[in-house]
C-alpha positions in Angstrom: 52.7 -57.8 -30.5 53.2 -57.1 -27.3 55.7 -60.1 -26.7 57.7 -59.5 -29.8 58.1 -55.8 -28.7 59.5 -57.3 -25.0 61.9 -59.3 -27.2 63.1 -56.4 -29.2 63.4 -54.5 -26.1 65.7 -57.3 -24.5 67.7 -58.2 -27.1 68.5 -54.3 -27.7 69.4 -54.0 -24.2 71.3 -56.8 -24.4 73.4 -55.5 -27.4 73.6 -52.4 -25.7 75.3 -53.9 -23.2 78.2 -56.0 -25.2 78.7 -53.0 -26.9 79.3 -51.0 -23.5 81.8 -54.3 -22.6 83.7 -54.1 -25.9 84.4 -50.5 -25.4 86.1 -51.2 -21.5 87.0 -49.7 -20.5 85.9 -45.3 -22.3 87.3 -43.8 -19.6 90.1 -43.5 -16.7 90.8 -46.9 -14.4 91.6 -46.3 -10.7 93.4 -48.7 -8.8 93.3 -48.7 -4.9 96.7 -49.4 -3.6 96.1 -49.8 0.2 100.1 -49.1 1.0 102.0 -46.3 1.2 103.4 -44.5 -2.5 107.0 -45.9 -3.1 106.9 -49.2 -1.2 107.4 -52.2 -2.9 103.6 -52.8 -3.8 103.0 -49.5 -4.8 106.1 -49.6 -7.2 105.0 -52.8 -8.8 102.0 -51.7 -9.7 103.0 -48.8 -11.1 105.2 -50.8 -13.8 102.0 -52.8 -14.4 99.3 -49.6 -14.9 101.8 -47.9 -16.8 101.5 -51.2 -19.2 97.8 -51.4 -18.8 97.0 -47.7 -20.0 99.1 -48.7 -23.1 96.8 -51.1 -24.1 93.4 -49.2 -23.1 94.6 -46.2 -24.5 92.9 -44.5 -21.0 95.2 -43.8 -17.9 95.4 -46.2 -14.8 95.7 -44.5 -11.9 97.2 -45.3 -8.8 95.3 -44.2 -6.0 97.4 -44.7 -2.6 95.1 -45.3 0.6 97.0 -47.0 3.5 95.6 -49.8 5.5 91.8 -50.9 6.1 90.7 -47.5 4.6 91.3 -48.2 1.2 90.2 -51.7 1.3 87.2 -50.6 2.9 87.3 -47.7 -0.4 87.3 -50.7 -3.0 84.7 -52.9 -1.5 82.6 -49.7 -1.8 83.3 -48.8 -5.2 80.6 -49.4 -7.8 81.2 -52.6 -10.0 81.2 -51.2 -12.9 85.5 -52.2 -14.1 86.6 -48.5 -13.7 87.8 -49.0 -9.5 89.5 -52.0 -9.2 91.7 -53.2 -5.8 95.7 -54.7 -5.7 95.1 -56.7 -2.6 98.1 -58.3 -0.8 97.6 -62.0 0.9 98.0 -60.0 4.4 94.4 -57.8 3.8 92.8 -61.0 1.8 93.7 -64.3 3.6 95.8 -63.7 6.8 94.5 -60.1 8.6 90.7 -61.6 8.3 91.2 -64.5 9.7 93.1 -62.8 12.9 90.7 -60.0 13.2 86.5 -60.5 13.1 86.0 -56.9 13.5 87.2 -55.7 10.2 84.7 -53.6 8.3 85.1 -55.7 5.2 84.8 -59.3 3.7 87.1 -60.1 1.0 85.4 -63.3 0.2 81.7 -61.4 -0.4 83.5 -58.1 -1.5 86.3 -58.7 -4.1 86.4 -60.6 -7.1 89.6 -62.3 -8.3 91.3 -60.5 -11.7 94.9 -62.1 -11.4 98.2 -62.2 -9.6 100.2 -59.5 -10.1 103.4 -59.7 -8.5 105.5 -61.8 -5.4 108.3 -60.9 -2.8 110.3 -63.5 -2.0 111.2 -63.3 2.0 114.4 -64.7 3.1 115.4 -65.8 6.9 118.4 -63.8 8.0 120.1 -63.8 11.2 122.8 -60.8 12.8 125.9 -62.3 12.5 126.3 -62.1 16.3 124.2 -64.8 16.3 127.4 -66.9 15.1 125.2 -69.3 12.6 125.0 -70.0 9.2 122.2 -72.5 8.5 118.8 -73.3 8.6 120.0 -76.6 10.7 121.9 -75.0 13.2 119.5 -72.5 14.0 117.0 -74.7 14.6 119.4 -76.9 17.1 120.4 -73.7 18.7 116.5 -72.8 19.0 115.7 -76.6 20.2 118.9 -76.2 22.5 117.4 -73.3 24.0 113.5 -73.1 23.9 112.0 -69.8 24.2 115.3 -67.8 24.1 115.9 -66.5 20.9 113.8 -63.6 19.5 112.8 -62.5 16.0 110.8 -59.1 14.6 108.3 -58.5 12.4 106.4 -55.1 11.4 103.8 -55.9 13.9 101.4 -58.8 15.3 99.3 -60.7 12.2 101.6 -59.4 10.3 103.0 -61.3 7.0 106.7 -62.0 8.6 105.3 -62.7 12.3 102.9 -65.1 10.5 105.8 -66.0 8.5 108.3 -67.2 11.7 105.1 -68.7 13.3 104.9 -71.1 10.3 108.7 -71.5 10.4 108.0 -72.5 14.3 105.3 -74.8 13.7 107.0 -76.8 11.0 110.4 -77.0 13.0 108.9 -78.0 16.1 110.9 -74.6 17.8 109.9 -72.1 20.1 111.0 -68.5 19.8 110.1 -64.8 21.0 108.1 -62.2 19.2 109.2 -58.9 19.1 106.9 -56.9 17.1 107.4 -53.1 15.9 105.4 -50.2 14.1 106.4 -51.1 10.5 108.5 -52.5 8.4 111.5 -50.8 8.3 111.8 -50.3 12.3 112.0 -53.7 12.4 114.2 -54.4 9.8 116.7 -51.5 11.3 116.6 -53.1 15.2 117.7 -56.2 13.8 120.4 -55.2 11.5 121.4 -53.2 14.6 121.6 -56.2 16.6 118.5 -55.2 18.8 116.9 -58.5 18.2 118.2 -61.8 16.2 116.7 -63.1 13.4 113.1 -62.6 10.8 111.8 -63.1 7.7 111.3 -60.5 5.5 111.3 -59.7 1.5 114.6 -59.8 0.1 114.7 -56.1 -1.0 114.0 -54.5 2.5 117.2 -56.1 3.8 119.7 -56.7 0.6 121.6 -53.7 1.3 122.2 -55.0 4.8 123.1 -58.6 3.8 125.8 -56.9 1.2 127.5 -54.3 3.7 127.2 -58.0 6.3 125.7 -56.5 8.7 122.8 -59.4 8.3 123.7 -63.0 7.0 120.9 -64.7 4.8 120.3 -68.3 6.1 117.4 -69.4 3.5 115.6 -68.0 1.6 111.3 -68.7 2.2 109.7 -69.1 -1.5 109.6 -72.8 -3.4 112.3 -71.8 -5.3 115.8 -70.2 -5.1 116.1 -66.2 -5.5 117.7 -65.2 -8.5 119.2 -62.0 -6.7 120.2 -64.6 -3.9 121.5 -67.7 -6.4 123.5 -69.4 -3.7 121.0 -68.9 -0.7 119.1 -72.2 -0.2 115.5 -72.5 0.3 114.1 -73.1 3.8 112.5 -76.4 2.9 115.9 -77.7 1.2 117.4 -76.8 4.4 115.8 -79.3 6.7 112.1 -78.0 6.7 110.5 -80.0 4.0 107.3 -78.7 3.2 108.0 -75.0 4.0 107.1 -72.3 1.3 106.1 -68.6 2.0 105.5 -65.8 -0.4 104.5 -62.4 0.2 101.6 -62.4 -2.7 99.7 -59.3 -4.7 96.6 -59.7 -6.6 94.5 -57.6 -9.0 90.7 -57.3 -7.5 87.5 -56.1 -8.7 84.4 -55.2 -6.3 82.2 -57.8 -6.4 79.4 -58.1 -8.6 81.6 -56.6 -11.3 80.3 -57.8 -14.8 82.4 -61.4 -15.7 82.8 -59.8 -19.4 85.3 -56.8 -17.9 87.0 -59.7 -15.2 87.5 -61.8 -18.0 89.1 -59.0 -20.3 90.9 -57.2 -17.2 92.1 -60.2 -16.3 93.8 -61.3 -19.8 94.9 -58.0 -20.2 96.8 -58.1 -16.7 98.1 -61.3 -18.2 99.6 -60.0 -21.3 101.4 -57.2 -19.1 103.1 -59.5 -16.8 104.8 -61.3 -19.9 106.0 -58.1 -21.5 109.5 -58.3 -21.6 110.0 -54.5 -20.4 107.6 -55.1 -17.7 109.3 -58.4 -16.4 112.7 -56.0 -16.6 111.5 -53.3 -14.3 109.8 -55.5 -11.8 112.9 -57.8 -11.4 114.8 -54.7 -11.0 112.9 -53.5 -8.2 113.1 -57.2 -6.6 109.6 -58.3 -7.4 108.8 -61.5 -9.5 105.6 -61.9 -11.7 103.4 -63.9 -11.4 100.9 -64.0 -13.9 97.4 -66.2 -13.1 94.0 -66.2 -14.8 91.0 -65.0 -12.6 89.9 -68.6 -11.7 93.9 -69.6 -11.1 93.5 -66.9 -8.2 90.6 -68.0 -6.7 91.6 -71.5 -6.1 95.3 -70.0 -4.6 93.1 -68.1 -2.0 91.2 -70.9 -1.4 94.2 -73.3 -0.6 96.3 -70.4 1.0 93.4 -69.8 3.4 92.8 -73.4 4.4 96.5 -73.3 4.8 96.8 -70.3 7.0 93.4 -71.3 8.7 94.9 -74.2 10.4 98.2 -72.6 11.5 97.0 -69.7 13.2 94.2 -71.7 15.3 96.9 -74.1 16.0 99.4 -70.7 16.8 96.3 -69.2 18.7 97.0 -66.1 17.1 94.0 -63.9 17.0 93.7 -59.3 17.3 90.7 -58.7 20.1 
């Protein structure tokens, strides 16, 4: 008696528990955005939750905490579906393996959903720099080692770690000039303050129309649409080179696999709607749609990737 009363006990619970996974999710999702509201990240996701509550029928929201904070926030969270993390390949696989001393682990504390969204970057120069190819900035840069200079939003950040790769694989040897941010950086060298960087092809478009920057390559596997006849960087004498600036959807860990799995093919679904597809092209962001496991396996190679450049670069934040 005593056994079959155990059983009924477990098996209820159990069925309790499906049922509770059936209904994900009964109430409001959050969704830690650790950027800054009306950035490109923050945009995306936007179009995506918007999607998402559609098909739940229970509002996403998006809850904006800058930097390590709101990391730090979702790895915190309960794992229960209802606070989930869009994590960029700077906070999961590049910033970690710079800095030791960050108070999170995003291989023990997030589990994969899906890819959400990409930038593409694109190498531009100011056009005082007199060049117009891939090839003849890298003969100017072997012409004159250690000259030339290029920004970036700051050190470990995606487009320094972006130029290092660019370095490494064209056997040239360049400047860093870091700033606070973004769009600093992005403004000095459109104002001729320093030469040349990689960023996404959104934060300097407006530039490269009024040709005030000129676009040399651009960094992704493939041409940019919204750049058709601006070759890629490995097309252009890199072979081999391919950078994206990456977003992914992230759970804590320990999350039930039932709500990953459902999360994950509902993130899925919303990345091929036709509207959605519109509004994130619009804003200059391509989706890219991946199942939960798909994701894992493109950290894992994108780490073992970055791994080796930046002990080869040296590039570490004491």
């Amino acid at each position: 008696m005593i056994k079959t009363r155990r059983f009924l006990l477990a098996a209820l619970a159990a069925l309790s528990t499906q049922a509770a996974f059936a209904a994900y999710p009964d109430k409001p999702v959050r969704i830690i955005v650790p950027f800054p509201a009306g950035g490109a990240a923050d945009n995306a996701m936007r179009v995506v939750a918007l999607k998402l509550s559609d098909y739940w029928s229970k509002p996403v929201i998006i809850d904006n905490r800058p930097g390590v904070p709101g990391l730090q926030a979702a790895a915190l969270a309960a794992p229960d579906g209802y606070t989930l993390l869009l994590g960029a390949g700077s906070s999961i696989v590049t910033h970690p393996l710079i800095n030791s001393k960050l108070p999170f682990n995003p291989t023990r504390d997030f589990a994969p959903i899906g890819r959400v969204v990409a930038n593409v970057p694109v190498l531009v120069v100011h056009p005082s720099l007199g060049i117009k190819s891939v090839k003849e900035l890298v003969a100017l840069a072997k012409k004159n080692p250690g000259e030339l200079n290029f920004s970036s939003s700051g050190h470990g950040s995606p487009n320094h770690l972006a130029m290092e790769l660019f370095m490494a694989m064209s056997d040239t040897k360049m400047v860093h000039v870091p700033y606070k941010g973004g769009a600093p950086s992005v403004n000095e060298l459109a104002g001729g303050h320093v030469q040349m960087g990689i960023n996404a092809v959104p934060s300097v478009m407006p530039y490269i129309k009024a040709g005030k920057l000129t676009p040399l390559a651009v960094a992704s596997a493939r041409r940019d649409r919204s750049l058709p006849d601006v070759p890629t960087v490995a097309e252009s004498g890199v072979p081999g080179f391919e950078y994206e600036i990456w977003y992914a959807l992230f759970a804590p860990s320990r999350t039930p696999a039932n709500i990953i799995a459902k999360t994950s093919t509902d993130l899925q679904r919303a990345l091929a709607d036709p509207e959605v597809v519109r509004k994130l092209i619009e804003q200059g962001a391509e989706p890219r749609p991946s199942s939960a496991q798909e994701l894992a396996q493109y950290i894992k190679d994108d780490t073992a990737r970055w791994t080796k450049v930046i002990k080869e670069r040296n590039l570490k934040i004491d």
